[in-house]
N, C-alpha and C positions, 0 to 999 in steps of 0.2 A: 459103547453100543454101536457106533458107528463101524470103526473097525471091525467089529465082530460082525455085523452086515457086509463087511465089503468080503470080509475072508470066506464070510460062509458062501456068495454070487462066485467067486474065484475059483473055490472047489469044484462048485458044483460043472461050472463051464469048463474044470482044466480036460476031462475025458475027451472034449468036442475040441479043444482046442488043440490038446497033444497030435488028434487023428489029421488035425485039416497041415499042423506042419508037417507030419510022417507025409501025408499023403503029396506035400510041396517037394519033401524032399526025396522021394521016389521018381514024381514027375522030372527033377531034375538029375537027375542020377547020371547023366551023358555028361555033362559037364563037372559034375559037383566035384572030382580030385584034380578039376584044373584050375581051379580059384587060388587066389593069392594064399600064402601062407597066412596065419592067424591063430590067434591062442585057441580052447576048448571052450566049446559053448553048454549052454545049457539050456533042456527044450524051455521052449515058450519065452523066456527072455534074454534068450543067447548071448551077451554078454555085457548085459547092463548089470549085470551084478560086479562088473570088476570096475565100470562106470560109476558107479553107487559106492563102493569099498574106497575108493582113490579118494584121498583129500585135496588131490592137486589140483588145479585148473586143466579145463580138457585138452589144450592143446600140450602141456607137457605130459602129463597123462597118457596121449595116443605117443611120442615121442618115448618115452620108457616103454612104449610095448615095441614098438616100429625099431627098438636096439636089441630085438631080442628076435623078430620076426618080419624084420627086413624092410626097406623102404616102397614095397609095396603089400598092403598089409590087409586084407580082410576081415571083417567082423561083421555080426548082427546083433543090431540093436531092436528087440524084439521082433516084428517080422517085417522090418526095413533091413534089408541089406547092403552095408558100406564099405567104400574104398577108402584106407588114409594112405595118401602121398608125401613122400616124406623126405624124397630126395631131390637137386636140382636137375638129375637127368629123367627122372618118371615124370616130374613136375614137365619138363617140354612135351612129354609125348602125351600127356593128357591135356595138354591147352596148348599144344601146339599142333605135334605130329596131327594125333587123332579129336584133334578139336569139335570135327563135328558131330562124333560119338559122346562128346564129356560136355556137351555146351547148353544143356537146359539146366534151369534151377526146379527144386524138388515144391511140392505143395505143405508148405509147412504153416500151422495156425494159427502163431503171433504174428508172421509175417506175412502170411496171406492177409490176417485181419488189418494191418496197418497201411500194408498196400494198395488197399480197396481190391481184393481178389486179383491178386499181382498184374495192378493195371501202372505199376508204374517201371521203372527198369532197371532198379537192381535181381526184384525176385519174378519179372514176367518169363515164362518159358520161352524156350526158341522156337519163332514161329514169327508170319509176317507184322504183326502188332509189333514185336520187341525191335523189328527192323528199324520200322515208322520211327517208335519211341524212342531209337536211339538216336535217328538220323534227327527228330526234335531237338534233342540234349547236344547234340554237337553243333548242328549249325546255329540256336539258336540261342544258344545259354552259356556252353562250353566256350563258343567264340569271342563272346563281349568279357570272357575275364578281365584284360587289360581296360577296357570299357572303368570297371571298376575300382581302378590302380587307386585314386586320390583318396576313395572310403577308406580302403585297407591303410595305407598311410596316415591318413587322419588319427584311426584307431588305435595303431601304435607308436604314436607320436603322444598321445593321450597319456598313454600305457607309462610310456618313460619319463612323462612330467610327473606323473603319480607317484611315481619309486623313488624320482629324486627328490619332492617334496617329504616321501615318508623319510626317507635318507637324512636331511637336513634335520627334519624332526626328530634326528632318532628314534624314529617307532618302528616296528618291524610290520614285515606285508609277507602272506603268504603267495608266493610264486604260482605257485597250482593254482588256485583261485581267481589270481588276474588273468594270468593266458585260458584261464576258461571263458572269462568274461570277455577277456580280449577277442574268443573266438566267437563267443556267443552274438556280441555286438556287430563286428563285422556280417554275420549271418543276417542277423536280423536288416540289419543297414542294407545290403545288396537285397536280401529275398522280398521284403516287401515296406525300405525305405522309413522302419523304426531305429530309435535309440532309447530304449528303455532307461531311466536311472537307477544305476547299481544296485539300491538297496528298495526301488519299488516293488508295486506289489504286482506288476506285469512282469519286471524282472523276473521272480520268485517263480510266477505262474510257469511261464517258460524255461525256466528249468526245471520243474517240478515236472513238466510230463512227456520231457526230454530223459531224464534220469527214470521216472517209469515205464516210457515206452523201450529204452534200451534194456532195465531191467524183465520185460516180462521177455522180448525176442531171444534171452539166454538163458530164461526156465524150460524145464522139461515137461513138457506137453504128452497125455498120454496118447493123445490119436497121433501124436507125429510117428509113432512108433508100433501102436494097436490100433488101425484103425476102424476097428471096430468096438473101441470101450471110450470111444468119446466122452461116453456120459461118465467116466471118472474123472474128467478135466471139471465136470459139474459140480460134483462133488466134494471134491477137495478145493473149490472156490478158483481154482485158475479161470476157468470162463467168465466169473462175474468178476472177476479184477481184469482180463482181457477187454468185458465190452464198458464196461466202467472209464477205463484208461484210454480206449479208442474214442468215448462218444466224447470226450471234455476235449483230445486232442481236434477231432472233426469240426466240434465247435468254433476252439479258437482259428483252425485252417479258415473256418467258413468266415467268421469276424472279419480276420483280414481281407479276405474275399469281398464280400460285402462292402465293404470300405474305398476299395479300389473300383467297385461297380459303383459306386454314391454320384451320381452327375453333378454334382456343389461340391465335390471334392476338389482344392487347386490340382492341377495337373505339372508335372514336373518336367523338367528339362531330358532328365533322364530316369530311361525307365529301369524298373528295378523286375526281378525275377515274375511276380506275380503281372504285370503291365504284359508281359512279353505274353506271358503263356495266355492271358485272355485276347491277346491283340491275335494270335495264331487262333483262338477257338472261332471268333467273329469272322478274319479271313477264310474261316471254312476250304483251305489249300490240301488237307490230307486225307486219302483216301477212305477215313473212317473221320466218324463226327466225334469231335475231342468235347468231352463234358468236363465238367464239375470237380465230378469225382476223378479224371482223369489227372486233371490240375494238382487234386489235394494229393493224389500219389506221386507225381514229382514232388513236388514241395515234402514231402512225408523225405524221399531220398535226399533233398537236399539240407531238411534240419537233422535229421540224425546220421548220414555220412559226413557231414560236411562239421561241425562242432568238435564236438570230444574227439575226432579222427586227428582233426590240427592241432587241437592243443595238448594232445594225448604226447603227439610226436616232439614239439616243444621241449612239455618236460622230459620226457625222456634225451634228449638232446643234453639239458641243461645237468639232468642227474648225469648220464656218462662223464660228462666233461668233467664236474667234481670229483668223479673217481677216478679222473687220471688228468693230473695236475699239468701234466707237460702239453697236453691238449691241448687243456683248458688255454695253457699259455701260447701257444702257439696262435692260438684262434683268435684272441684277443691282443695280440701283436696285429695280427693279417686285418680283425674290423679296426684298431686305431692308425693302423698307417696309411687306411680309407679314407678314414672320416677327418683328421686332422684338425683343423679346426671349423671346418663344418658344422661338428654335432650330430649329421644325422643323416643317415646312408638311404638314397631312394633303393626304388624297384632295380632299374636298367644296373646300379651299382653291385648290387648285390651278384651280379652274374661274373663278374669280379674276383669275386672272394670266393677262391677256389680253393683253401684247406676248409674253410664253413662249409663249400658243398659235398668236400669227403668226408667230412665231422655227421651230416645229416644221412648221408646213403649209407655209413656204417653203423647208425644208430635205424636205422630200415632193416640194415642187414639182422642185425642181434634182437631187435623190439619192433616186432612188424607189429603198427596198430588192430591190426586186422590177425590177430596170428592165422585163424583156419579161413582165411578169406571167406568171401560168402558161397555159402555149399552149393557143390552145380548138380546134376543128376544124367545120368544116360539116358542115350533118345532110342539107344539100342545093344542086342548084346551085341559084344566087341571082344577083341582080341590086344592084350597089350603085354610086354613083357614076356610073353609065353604064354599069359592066364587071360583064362576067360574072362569076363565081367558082364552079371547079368544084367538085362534092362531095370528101367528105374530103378538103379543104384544109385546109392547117396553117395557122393563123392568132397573126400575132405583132401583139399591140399596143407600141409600144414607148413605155414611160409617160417615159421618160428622154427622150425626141425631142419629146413632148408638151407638158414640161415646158418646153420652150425653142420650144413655136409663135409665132411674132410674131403672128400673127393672136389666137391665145388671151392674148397675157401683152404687156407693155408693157414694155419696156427686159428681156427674158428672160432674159438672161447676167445679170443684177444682181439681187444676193443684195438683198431690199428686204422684211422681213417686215410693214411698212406697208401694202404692197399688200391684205392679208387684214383690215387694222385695218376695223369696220365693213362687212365683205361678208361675203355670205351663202355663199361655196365654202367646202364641207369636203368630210373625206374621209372616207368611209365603206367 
């Protein structure tokens, strides 16, 4: 019955809806044969049906269209119009060259929802807020990493007593598992100065709406693409699992929050993420009054960038190396002729161990955690390549397609962290 409601609302609108694209793509007519190459569309949801048809994950997905129609690739996803970037020389001249054409992010509804209407700074647009917020995150959070050195050691120092205890024991431990917990902890421990125990039931909480908020940010939203059939995100229940999943995570932001404001609370030697940012709201120092919600949208970027991003990279680390033996052996020659009888390799050593840092940037290169990085949008039309691209265009770079340019990389499908040994690419 449902469905039969929705198909019959869809007929009835498609007449109104074919005229207002005819009528978009007349208005554009000047430009329209100078847009990037791209498969054939079709009206009204121009090519989410080949979106829809693909079993693959999207970023290999755009990467099998981008070998057929080139590394700079146009599409539309119903009447949002998108760039995929797919190569390392498009890649500079959209976040380099012409940076400040490709440098806003787009209004998009898990992530606006999670962001507190992109008041934090991975998805605020380019404009003097995002300045503010950024110049916040570097001087005053990005700076005290090392600040933080003894937690992160503690945590994995924890980590490798645990393995050798399972070891001894003969019991087996899943990998994945601990470097998530491994990364989860340390989060928790810098952002607001908890250790949950593994199997509690804060534990639990906290990933539980860390794996839902990750999961709704990579569902398909109908207004990110119709923004006029919002009320189908109602419908199909993504809205109420949207504000469901936002008000439990607000909650627990606010707990912590609350807790840190308690005046009976001991006070620490050192302060942890959430200290800082309310010590900055109190100093009243930035040209706009930093609230609440402002707070809860950092913190929002720092528990879901900052977790599965590091332990994502880990395992993947530790899977290549098993698939190529001679690595693996290499690697683990260069950490034991470190650590000798020591046991245990700090921070400052680690900078050291120079085939482990070609081991980690070639496992960047082939498995970017991030494969389409986070989507930026145009602040205007522009000229790149030869093609036009029109304003508020969604713009994907697909770092995973990058990763295997033959033009950028030499034998690219071959895991080879030699390549890095003496060269000047890193990643910043």
């Amino acid at each position: 019955m449902a469905i039969a409601l929705f198909m019959s609302i869809f007929l009835l609108a498609l007449p109104f809806l074919l005229f207002v694209l005819l009528k978009h793509r007349v208005s554009n007519n000047g430009s329209f044969n100078r847009l990037p190459p791209g498969p054939p569309s079709l009206p009204f949801i121009g090519h989410l049906h080949l979106l829809m048809s693909d079993n693959s994950v999207p970023h290999l997905f755009l990467y099998k269209l981008s070998q057929k129609y080139g590394p700079l690739m146009f599409l539309r996803f119903g009447f949002r119009p998108t760039l995929v970037v797919s190569s390392a020389k498009m890649a500079e001249e959209v976040m380099k060259t012409h940076d400040l054409d490709f440098c806003s992010r787009p209004n998009l509804c898990a992530a606006g929802k999670f962001s507190y209407n992109a008041s934090d700074l991975s998805y605020s647009p380019y404009n003097d807020y995002w300045r503010e917020m950024r110049k916040i995150c570097v001087v005053h959070l990005f700076s005290r990493v090392k600040t933080y050195r003894p937690t992160r050691e503690d945590e994995v120092s924890r980590l490798i007593e645990k393995i050798c205890q399972l070891s001894v024991d003969s019991k087996p431990i899943n990998l994945s598992e601990a470097v998530m917990c491994l990364s989860n902890s340390i989060i928790c421990r810098i952002g607001f100065r908890k250790r949950y125990d593994e199997e509690g039931a804060e534990k639990s909480r906290f990933s539980r709406l860390l794996k839902e908020s990750e999961a709704l940010f990579s569902n398909l939203s109908f207004s990110d693409y119709f923004p006029f059939m919002g009320w189908v995100d109602r419908f199909t229940g993504f809205l109420s699992r949207l504000e469901k999943a936002f008000k439990e995570v607000d909650t627990f932001i606010q707990e912590l929050i609350d807790e840190h404001l308690d005046p009976n609370k001991l006070k620490s030697e050192q302060e942890d993420i959430v200290d800082v940012l309310l010590r900055i709201k109190t100093n009243h120092d930035l040209p706009f009054d930093l609230t609440i919600d402002h707070i809860k949208a950092i913190l929002m970027d720092v528990f879901i960038a900052g977790t599965d991003t590091s332990a994502a990279t880990v395992i993947w680390v530790m899977n290549f190396l098993m698939k190529n033996p001679k690595c693996l052996k290499k690697t683990q020659a260069e950490v034991r002729d470190l650590i000798r009888e020591k046991g245990f390799v700090n921070e400052d050593e680690v900078q050291n161990l120079t085939y482990l840092k070609a081991v980690i940037k070639e496992t960047f290169r082939l498995q970017a955690t991030v494969p389409l990085l986070v989507p930026r949008e145009t602040l205007r039309k522009c000229s790149i390549g030869g093609y036009e691209v029109p304003t508020k265009t969604l713009v994907f770079v697909n770092a995973w397609a990058i990763g295997r340019d033959p033009e950028a990389w030499e034998n690219p499908e071959e895991f080879c962290p030699e390549r890095f040994i003496g060269s000047s690419i890193d990643y910043k």
